[in-house]
C-alpha positions in Angstrom: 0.0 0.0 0.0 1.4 3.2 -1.1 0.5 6.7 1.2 0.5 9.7 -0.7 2.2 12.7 1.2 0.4 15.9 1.0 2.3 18.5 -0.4 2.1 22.1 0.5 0.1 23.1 -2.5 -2.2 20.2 -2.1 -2.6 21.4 1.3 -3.1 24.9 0.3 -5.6 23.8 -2.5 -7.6 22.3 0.2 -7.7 25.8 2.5 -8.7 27.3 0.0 -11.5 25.0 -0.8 -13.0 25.2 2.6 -12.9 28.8 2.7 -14.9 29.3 -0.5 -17.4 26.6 1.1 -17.3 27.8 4.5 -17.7 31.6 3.5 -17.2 32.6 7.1 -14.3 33.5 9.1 -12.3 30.4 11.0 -9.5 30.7 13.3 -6.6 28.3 12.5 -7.8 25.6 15.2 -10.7 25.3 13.2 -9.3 24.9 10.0 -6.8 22.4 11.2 -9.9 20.2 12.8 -12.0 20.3 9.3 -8.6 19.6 7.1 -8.3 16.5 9.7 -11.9 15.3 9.5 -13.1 15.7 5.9 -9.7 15.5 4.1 -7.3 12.9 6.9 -4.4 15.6 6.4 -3.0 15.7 10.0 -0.5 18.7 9.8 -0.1 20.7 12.8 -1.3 24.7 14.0 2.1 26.4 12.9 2.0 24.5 9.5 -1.3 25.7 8.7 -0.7 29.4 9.8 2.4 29.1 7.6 0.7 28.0 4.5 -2.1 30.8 5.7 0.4 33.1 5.4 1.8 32.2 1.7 -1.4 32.6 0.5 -2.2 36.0 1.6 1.7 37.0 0.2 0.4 35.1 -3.1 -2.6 36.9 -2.9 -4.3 33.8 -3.5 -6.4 34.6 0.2 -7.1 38.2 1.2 -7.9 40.0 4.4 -11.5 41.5 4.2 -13.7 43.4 6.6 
């Protein structure tokens, strides 16, 4: 049995993902939890905030009010 590895820009694919179907804003806890439960990619907190943060400097994921 081969396991894939998630890459980074898998994983980013997938944040991106839930924030167009969530619509809302989530705090990184959150985000970890739902990347864990509806797509089994177990990264941790700092991991996520980092990826979080490439996105917004990619402008990929914006800041709005």
């Amino acid at each position: 049995m081969k396991i894939k590895k998630d890459n980074k820009e898998n994983i980013k694919s997938k944040i991106l993902e839930i924030f167009d179907i969530e619509n809302r804003p989530m705090n990184i806890r959150e985000l970890t939890q739902i990347l864990r439960n509806k797509y089994k990619i177990i990264k941790s907190e700092p991991f996520i905030k980092k990826c979080l943060d490439e996105l917004a400097q990619s402008e990929e994921l914006s800041i709005e009010d």
